[in-house]
gemmi code that builds the backbone of each chain (N, CA, C; Angstrom):
import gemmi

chains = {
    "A": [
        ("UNK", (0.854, -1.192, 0.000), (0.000, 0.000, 0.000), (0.892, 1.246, 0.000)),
        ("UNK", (0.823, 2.141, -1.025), (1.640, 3.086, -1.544), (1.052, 4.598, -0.659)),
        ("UNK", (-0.228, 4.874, -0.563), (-1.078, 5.939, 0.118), (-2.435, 5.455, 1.106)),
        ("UNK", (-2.813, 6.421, 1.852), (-3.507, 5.924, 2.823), (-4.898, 6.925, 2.514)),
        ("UNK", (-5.666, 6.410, 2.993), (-6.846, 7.152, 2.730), (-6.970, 8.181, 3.500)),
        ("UNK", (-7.514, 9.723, 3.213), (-7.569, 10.889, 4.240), (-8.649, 11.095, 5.026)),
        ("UNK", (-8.526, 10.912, 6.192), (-9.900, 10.567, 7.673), (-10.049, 12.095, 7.799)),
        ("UNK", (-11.687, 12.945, 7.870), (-12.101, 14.019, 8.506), (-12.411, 13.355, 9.855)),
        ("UNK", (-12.822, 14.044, 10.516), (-13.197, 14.290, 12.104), (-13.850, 13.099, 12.399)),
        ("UNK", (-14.956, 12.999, 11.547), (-15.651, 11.938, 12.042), (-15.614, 10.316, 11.786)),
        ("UNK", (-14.035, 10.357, 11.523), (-13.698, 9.213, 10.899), (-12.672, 8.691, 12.504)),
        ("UNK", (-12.617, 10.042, 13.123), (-11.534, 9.590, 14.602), (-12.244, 10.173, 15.950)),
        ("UNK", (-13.498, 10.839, 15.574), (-13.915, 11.232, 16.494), (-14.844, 10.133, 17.587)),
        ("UNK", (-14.025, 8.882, 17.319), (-14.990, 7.624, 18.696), (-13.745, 7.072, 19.128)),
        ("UNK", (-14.259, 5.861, 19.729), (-13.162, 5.424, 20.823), (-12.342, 4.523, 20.210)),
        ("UNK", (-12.799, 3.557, 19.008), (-11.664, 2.906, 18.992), (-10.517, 3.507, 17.982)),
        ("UNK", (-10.584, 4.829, 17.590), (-9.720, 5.612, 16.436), (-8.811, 5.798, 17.968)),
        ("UNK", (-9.437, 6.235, 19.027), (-8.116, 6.576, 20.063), (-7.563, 5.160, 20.335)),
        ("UNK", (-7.878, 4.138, 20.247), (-7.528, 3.072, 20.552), (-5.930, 2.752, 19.905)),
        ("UNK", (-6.725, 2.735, 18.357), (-5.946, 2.694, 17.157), (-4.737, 3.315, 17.770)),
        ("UNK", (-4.910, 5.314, 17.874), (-3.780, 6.230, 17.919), (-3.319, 5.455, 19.032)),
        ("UNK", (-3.581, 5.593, 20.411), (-2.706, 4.984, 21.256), (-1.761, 3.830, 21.002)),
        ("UNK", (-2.522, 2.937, 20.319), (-1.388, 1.537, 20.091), (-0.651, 1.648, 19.374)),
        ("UNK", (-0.487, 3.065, 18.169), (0.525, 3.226, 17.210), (1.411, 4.129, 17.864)),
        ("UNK", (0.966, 4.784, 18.704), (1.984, 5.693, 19.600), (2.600, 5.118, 20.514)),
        ("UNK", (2.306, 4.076, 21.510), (2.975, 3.378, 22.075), (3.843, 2.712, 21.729)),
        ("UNK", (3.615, 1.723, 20.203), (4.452, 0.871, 19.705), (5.806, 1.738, 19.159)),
        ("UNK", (5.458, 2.847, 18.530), (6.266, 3.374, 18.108), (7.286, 3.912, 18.910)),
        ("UNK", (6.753, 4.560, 20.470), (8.032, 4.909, 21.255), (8.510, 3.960, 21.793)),
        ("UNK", (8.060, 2.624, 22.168), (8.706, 1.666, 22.592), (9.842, 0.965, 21.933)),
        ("UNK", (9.191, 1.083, 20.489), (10.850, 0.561, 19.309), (12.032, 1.436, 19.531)),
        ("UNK", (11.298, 2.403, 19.795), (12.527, 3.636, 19.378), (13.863, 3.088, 21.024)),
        ("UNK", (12.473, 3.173, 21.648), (13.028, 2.863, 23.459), (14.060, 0.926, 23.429)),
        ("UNK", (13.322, 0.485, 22.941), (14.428, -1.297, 23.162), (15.795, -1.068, 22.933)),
        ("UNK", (16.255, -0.729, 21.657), (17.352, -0.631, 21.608), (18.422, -0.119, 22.519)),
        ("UNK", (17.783, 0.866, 22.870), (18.688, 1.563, 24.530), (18.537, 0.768, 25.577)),
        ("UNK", (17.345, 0.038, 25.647), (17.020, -0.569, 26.896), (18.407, -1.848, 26.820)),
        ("UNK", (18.419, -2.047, 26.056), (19.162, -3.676, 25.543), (20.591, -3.102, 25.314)),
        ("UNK", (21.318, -2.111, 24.713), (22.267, -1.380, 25.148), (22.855, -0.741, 26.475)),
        ("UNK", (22.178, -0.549, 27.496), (21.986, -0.616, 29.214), (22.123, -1.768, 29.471)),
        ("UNK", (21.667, -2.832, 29.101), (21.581, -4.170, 29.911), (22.744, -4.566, 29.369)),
        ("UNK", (23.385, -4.259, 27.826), (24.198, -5.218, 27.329), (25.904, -4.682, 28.380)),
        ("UNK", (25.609, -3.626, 28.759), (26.698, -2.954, 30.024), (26.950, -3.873, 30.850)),
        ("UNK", (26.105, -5.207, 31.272), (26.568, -6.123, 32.064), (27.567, -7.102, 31.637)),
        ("UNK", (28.125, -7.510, 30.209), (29.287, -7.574, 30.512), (30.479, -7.413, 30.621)),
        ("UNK", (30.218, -5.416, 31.045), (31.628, -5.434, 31.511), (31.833, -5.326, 33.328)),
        ("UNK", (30.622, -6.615, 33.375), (30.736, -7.109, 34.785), (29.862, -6.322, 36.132)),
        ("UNK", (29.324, -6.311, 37.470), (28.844, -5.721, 37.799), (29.150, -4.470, 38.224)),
        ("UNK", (30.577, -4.260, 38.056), (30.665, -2.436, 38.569), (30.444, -1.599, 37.496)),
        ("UNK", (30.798, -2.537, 36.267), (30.927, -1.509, 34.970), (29.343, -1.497, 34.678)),
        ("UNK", (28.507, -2.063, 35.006), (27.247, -2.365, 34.607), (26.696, -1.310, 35.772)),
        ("UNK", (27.288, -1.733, 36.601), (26.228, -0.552, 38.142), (26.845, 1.024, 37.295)),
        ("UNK", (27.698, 1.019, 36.909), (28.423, 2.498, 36.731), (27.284, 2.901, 35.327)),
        ("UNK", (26.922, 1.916, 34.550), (25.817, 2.522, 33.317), (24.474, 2.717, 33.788)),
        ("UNK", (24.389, 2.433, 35.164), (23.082, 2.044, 35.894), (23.069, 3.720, 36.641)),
        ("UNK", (24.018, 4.472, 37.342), (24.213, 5.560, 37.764), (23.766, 6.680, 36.867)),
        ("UNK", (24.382, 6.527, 35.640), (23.826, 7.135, 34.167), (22.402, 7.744, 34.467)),
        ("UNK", (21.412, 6.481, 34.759), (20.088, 7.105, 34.306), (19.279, 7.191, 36.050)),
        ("UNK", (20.373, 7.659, 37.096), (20.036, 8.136, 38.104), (19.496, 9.530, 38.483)),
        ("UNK", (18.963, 10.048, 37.394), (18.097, 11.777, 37.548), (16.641, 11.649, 37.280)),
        ("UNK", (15.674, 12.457, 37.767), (14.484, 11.695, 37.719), (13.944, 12.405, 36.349)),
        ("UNK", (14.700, 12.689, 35.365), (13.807, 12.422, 34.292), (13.933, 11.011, 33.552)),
        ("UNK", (14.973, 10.285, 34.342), (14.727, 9.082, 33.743), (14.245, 8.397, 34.381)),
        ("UNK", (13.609, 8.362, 35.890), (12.986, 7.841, 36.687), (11.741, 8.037, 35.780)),
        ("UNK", (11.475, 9.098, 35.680), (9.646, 9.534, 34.786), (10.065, 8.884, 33.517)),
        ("UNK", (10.868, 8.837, 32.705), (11.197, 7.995, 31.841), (10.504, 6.718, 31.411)),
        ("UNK", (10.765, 5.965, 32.728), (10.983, 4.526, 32.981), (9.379, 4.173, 33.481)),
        ("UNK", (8.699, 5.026, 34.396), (7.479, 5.088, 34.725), (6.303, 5.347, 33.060)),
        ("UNK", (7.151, 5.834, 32.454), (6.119, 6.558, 31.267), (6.088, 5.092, 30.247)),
        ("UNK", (7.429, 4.601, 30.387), (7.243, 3.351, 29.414), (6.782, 2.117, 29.996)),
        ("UNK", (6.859, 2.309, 31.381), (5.889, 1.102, 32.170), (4.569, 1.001, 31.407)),
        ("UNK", (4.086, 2.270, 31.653), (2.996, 2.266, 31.197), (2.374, 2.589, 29.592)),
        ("UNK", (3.712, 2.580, 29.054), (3.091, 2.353, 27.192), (3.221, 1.465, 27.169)),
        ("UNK", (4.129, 0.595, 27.948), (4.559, -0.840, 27.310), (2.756, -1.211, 28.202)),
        ("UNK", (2.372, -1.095, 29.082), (0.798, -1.871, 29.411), (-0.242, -1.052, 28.189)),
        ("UNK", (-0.111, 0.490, 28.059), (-1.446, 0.678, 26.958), (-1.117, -0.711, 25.594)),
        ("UNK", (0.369, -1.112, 25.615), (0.483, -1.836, 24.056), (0.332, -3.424, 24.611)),
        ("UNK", (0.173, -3.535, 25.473), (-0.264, -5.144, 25.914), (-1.481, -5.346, 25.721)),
        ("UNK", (-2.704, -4.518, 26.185), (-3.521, -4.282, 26.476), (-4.584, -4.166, 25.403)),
        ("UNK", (-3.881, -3.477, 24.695), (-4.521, -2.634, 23.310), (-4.106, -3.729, 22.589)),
        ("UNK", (-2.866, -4.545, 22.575), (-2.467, -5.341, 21.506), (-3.177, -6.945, 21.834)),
        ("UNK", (-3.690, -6.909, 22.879), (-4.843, -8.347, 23.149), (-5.958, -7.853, 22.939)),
        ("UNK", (-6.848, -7.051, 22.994), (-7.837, -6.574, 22.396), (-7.910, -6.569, 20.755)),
        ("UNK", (-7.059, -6.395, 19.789), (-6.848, -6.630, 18.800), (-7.069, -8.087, 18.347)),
        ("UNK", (-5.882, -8.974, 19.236), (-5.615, -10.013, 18.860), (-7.168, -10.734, 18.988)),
        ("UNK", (-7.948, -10.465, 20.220), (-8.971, -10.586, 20.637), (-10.127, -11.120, 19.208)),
        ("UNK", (-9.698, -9.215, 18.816), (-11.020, -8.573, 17.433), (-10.868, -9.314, 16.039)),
        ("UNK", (-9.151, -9.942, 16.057), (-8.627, -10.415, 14.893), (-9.047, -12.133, 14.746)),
        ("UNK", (-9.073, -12.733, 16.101), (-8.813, -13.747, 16.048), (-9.848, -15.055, 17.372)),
        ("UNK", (-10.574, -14.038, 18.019), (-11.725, -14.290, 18.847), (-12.973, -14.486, 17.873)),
        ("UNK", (-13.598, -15.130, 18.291), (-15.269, -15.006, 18.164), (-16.023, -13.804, 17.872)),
        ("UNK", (-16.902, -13.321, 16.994), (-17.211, -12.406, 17.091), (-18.428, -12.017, 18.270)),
        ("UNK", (-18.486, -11.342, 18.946), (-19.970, -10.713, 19.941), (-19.576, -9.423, 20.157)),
        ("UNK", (-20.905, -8.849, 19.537), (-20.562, -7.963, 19.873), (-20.101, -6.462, 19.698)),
        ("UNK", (-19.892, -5.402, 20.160), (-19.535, -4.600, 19.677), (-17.839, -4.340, 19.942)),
        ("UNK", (-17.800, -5.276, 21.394), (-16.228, -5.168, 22.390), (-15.745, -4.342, 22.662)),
        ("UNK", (-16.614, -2.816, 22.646), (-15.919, -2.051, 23.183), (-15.457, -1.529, 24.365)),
        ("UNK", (-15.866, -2.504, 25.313), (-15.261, -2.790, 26.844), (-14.265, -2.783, 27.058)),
        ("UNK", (-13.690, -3.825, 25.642), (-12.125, -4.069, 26.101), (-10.767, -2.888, 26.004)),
        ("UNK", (-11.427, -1.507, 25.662), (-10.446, -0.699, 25.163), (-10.515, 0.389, 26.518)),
        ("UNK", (-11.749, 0.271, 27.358), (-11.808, 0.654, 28.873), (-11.126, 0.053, 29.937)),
        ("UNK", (-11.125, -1.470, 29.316), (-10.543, -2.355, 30.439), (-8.755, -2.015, 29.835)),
        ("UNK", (-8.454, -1.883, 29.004), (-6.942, -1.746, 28.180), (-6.925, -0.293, 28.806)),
        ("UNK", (-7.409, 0.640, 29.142), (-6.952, 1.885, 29.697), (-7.027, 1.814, 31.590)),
        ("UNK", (-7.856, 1.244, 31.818), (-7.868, 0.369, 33.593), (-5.982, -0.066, 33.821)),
        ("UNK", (-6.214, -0.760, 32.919), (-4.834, -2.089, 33.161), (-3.559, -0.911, 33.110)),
        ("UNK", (-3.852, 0.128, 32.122), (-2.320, 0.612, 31.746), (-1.869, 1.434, 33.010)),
        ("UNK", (-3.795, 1.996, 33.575), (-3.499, 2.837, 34.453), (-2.894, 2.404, 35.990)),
        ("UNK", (-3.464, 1.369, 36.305), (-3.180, 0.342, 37.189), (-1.293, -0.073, 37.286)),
        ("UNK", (-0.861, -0.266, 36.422), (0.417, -0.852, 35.986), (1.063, 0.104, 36.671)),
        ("UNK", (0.704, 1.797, 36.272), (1.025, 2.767, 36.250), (1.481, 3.088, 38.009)),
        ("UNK", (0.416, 2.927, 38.691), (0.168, 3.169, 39.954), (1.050, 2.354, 40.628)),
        ("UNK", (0.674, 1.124, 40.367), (2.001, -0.052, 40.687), (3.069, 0.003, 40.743)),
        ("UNK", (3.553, 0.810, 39.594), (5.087, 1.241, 39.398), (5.404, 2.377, 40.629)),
        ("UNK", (3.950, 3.004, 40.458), (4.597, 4.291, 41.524), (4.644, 3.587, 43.112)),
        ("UNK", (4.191, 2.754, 43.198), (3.879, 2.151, 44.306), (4.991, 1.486, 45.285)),
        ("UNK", (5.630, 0.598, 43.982), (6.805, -0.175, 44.269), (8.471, 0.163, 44.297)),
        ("UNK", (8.009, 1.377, 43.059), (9.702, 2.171, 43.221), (9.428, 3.044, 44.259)),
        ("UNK", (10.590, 3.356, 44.643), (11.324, 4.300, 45.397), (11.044, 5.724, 45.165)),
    ],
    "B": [
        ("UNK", (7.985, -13.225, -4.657), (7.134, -13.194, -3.852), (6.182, -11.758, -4.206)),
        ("UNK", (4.923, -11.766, -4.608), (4.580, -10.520, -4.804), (4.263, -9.394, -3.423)),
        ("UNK", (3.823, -8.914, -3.757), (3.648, -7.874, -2.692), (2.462, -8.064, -1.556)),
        ("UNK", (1.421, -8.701, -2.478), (0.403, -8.919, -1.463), (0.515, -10.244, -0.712)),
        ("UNK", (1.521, -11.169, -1.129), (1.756, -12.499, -0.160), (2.819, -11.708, 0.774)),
        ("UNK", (3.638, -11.040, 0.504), (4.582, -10.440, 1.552), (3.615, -10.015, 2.619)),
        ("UNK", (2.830, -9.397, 2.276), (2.016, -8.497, 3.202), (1.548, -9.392, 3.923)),
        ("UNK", (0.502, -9.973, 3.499), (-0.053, -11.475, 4.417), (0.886, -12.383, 5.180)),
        ("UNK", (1.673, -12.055, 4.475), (3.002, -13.374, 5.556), (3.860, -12.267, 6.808)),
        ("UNK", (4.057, -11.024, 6.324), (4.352, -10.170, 7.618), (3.330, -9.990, 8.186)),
        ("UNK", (1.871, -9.864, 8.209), (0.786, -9.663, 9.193), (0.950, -11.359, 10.259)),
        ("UNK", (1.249, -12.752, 9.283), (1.046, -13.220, 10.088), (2.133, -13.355, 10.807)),
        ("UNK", (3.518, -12.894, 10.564), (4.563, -12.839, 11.580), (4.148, -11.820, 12.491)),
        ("UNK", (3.449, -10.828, 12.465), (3.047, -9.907, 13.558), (2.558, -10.368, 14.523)),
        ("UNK", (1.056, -11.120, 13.812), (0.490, -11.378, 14.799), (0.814, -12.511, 15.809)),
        ("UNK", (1.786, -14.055, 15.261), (1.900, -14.348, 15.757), (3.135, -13.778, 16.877)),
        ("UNK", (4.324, -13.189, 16.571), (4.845, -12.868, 17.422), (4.172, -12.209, 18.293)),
        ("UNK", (3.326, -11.492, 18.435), (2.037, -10.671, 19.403), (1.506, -11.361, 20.471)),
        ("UNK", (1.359, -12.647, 20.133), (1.236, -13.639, 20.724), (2.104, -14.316, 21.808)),
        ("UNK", (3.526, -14.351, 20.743), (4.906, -14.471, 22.297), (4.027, -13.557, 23.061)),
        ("UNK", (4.599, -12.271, 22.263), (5.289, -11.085, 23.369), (3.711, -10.875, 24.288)),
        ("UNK", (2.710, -10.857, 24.103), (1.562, -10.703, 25.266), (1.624, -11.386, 26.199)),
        ("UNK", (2.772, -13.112, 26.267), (2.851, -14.120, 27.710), (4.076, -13.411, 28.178)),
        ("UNK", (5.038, -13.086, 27.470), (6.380, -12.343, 27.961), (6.311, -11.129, 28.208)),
        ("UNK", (5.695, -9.905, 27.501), (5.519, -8.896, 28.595), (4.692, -8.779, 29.626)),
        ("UNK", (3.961, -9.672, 29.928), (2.828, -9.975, 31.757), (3.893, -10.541, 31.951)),
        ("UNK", (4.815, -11.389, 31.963), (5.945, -11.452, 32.586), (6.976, -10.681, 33.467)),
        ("UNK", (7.165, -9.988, 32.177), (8.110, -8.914, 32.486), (7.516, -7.951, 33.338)),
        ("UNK", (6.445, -7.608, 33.286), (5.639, -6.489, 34.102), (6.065, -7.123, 35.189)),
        ("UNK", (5.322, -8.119, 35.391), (5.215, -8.922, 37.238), (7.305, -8.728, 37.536)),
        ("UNK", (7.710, -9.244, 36.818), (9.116, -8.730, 36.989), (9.491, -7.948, 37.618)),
        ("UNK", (9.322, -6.569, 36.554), (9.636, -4.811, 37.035), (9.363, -4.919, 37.986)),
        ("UNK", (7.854, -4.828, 38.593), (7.211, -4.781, 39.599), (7.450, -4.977, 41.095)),
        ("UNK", (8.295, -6.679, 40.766), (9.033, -7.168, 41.807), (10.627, -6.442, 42.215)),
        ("UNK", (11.102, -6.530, 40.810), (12.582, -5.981, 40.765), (12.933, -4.546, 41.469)),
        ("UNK", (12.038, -3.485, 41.201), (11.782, -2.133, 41.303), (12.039, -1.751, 43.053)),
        ("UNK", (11.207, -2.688, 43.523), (11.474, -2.130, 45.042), (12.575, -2.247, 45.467)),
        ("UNK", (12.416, -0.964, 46.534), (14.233, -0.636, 47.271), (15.041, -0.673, 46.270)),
        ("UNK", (14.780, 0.275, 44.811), (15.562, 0.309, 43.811), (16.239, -0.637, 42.949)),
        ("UNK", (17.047, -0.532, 42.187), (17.282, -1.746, 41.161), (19.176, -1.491, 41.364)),
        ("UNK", (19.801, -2.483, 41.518), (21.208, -2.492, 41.588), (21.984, -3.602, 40.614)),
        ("UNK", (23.054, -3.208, 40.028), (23.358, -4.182, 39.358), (23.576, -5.124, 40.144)),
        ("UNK", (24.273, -5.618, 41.256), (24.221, -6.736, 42.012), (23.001, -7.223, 42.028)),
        ("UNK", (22.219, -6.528, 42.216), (20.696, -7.158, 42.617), (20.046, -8.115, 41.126)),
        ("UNK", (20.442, -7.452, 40.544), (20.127, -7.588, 38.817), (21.024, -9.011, 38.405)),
        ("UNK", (22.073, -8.926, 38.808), (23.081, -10.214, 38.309), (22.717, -11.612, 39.424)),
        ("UNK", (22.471, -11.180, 40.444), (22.244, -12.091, 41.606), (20.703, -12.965, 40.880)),
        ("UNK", (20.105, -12.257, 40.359), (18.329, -12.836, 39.967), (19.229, -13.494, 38.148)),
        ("UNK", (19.785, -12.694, 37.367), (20.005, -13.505, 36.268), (21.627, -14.414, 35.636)),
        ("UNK", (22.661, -13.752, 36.716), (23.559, -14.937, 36.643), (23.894, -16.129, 36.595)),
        ("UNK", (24.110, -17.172, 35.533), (23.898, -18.381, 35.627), (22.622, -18.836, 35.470)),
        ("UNK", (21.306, -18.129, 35.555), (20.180, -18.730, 35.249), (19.436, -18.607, 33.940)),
        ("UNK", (19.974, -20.359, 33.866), (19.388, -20.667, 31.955), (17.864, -20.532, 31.825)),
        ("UNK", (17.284, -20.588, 32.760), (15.342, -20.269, 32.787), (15.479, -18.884, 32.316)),
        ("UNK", (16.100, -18.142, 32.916), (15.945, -16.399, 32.377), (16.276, -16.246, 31.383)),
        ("UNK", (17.777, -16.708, 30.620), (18.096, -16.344, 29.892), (17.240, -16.734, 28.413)),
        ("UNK", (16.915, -18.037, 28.812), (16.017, -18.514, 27.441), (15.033, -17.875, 27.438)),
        ("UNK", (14.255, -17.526, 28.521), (12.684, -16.732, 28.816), (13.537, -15.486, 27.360)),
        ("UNK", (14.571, -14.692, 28.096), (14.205, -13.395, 27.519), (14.843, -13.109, 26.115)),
        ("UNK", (15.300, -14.525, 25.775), (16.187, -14.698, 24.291), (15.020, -14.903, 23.335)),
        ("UNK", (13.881, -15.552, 23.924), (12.688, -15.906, 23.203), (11.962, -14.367, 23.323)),
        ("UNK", (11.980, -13.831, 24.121), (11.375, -12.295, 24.054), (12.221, -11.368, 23.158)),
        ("UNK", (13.422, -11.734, 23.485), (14.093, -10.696, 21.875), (13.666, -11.486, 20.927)),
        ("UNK", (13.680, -12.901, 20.170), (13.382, -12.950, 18.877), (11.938, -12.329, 18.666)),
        ("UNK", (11.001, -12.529, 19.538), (9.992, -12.292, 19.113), (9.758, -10.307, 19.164)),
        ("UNK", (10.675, -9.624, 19.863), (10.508, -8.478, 19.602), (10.985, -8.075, 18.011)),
        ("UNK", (12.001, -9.086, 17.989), (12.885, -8.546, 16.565), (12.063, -8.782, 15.211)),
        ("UNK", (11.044, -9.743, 15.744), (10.018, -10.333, 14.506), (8.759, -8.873, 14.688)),
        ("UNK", (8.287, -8.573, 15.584), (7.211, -7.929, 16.157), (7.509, -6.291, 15.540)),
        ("UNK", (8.415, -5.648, 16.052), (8.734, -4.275, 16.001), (8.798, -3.575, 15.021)),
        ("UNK", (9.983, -4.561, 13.822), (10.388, -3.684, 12.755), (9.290, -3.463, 11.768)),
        ("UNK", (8.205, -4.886, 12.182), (7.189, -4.941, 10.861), (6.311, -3.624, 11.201)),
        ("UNK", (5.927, -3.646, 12.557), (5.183, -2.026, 13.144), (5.442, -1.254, 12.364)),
        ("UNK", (6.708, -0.585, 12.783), (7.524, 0.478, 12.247), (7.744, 0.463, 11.032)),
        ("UNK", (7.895, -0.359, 10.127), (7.876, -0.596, 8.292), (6.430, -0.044, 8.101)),
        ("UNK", (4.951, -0.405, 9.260), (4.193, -0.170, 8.813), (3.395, 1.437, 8.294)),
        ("UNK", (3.811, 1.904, 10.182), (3.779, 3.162, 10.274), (4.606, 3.917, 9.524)),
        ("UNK", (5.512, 3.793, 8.826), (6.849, 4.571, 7.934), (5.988, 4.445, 6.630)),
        ("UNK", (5.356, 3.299, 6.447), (5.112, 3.038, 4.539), (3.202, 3.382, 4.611)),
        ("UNK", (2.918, 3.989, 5.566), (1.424, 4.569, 5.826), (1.664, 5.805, 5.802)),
        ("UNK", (2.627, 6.011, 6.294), (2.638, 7.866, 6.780), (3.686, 8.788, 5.924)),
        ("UNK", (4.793, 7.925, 5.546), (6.240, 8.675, 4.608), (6.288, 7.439, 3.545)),
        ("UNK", (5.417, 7.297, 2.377), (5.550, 6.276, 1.614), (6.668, 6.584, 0.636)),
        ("UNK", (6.582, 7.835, 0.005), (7.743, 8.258, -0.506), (9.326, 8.815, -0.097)),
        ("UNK", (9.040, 8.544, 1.208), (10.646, 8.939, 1.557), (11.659, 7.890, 1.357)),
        ("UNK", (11.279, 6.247, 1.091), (11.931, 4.781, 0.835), (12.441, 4.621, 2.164)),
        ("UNK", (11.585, 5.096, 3.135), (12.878, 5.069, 4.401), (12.187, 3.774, 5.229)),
        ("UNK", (11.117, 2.964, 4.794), (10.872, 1.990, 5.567), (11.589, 0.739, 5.220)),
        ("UNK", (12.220, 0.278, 4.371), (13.142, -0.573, 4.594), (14.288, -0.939, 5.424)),
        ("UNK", (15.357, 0.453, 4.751), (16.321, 0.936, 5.311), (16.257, 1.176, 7.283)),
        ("UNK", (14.846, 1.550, 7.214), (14.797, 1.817, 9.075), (14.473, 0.319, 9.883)),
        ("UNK", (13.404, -0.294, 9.100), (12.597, -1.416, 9.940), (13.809, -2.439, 9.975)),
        ("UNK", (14.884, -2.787, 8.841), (15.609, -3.880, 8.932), (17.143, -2.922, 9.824)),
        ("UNK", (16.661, -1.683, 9.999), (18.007, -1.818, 11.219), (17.674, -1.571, 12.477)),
        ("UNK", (16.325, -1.611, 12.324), (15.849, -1.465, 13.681), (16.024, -3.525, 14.431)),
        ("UNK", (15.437, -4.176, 13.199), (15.607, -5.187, 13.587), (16.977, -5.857, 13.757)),
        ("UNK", (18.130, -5.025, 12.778), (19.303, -5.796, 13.757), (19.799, -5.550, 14.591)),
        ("UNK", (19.278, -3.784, 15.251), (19.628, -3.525, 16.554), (19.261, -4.466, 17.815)),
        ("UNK", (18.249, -4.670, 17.958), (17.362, -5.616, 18.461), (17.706, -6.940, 18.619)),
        ("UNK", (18.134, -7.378, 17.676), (18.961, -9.307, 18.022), (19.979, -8.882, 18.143)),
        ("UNK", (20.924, -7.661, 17.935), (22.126, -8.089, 18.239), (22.042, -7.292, 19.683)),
        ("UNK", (21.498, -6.087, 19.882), (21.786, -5.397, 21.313), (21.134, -6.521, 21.913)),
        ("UNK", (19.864, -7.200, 21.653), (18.996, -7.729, 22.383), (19.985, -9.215, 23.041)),
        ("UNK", (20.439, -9.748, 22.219), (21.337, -11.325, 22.571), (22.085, -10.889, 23.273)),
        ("UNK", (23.245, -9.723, 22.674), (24.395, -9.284, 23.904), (23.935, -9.034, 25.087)),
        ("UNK", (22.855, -8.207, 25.304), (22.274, -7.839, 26.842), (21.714, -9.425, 27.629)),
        ("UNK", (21.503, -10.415, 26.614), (20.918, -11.566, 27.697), (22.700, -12.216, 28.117)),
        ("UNK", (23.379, -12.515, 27.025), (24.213, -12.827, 27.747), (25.364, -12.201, 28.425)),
        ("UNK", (25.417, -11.058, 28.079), (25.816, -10.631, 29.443), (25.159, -10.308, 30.777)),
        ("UNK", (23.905, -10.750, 30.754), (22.839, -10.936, 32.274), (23.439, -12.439, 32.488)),
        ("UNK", (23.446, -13.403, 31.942), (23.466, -14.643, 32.118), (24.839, -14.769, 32.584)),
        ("UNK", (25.851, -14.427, 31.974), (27.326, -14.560, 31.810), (27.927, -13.843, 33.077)),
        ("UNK", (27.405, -12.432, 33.180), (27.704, -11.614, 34.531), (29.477, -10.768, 33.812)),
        ("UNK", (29.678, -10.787, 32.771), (30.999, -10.692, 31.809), (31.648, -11.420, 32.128)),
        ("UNK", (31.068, -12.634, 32.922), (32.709, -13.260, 33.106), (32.423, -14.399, 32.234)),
        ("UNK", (32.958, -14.120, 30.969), (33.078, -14.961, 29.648), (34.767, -15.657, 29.052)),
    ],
}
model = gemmi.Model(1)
for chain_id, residues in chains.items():
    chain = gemmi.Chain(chain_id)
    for i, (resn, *xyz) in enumerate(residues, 1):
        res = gemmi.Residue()
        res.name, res.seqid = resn, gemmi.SeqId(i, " ")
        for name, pos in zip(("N", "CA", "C"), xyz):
            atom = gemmi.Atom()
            atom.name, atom.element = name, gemmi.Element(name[0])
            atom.pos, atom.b_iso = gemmi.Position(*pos), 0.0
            res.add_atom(atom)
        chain.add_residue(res)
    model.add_chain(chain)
structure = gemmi.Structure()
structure.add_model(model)
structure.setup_entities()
């Protein structure tokens, strides 16, 4: 597919067009995000001091909010991405648009959790 | 291979990798979750994945399936939104070798601890 079709208002103005946007926005900062994540981790082998010393790195709290912000894209894209799998590959009933309330519950939840458990 | 079997055969590599990664990231969540309190230390970090072949396979199977999962996204969103810039090839297949190769080095050096 070379071009995409052009959506007015009322082509995004319901819930599952935010659905849509969210799961393409999530996925997308999360790709961008692995590679660093896996570049940080790959610091372990130059053993645990050289690894604690790349770990000091992202000791300022915008990477604390960082790390909290992708907790919780990485749950809107779990969430959003079983609801899909759900719509793609479930039974049909339905209209299902529960599951994109319950996919914003879960991310928010995750969210709280994180704040809960870190420091 | 024409274009529209490509297409159908990357949707179904999507979806099934979608599939890993939805048992492996509830994983990983419950993970963070656990890991996170009283902060995260590399000792603390090497002590949970040093030497342990359960982890390391868990999260070697979570990189292939990210490396299958991601780039096709991102090829998608690039060849929906910038069809004429040619930049979804060039990006999605180096996104994907960032990914197996940062992704393998980071398990084994969790597993390994560098002492290789």
């Amino acid at each position: 597919m070379s071009s995409r079709p052009t959506l007015d208002y009322r082509a995004k103005s319901h819930l599952p067009y935010f659905a849509y946007a969210c799961h393409r926005f999530s996925g997308l900062l999360l790709a961008c995000f692995i590679p660093l994540h896996f570049l940080m981790l790959s610091q372990s082998l130059r053993g645990a001091e050289g690894f604690e010393a790349s770990l000091k790195l992202t000791d300022f709290w915008v990477f604390k909010f960082g790390e909290w912000a992708l907790v919780v894209l990485l749950a809107v894209h779990l969430a959003g991405g079983v609801r899909l799998l759900i719509i793609e590959f479930g039974p049909w009933n339905g209209l299902r648009k529960g599951w994109i309330q319950i996919s914003i519950l879960f991310a928010i939840v995750c969210g709280l959790l994180f704040l809960y458990f870190a420091n | 291979m024409s274009q529209a079997v490509l297409q159908a055969k990357l949707w179904y590599a999507q979806r099934i990798s979608a599939m890993v990664l939805g048992v492996c990231v509830a994983i990983h969540l419950a993970i963070i979750f656990y890991a996170i309190r009283g902060g995260l230390t590399a000792q603390e970090i090497l002590g949970r994945t040093q030497g342990n072949l359960g982890f390391a396979i868990f999260y070697e199977i979570f990189v292939l399936a990210c490396f299958v999962h991601a780039p096709i996204g991102v090829a998608n969103i690039l060849q929906e939104n910038i069809p004429q810039a040619g930049m979804t090839k060039p990006i999605s297949w180096l996104l994907a070798l960032l990914i197996l190769i940062l992704g393998t080095t980071a398990v084994i050096g969790l597993y390994t601890g560098g002492a290789i």
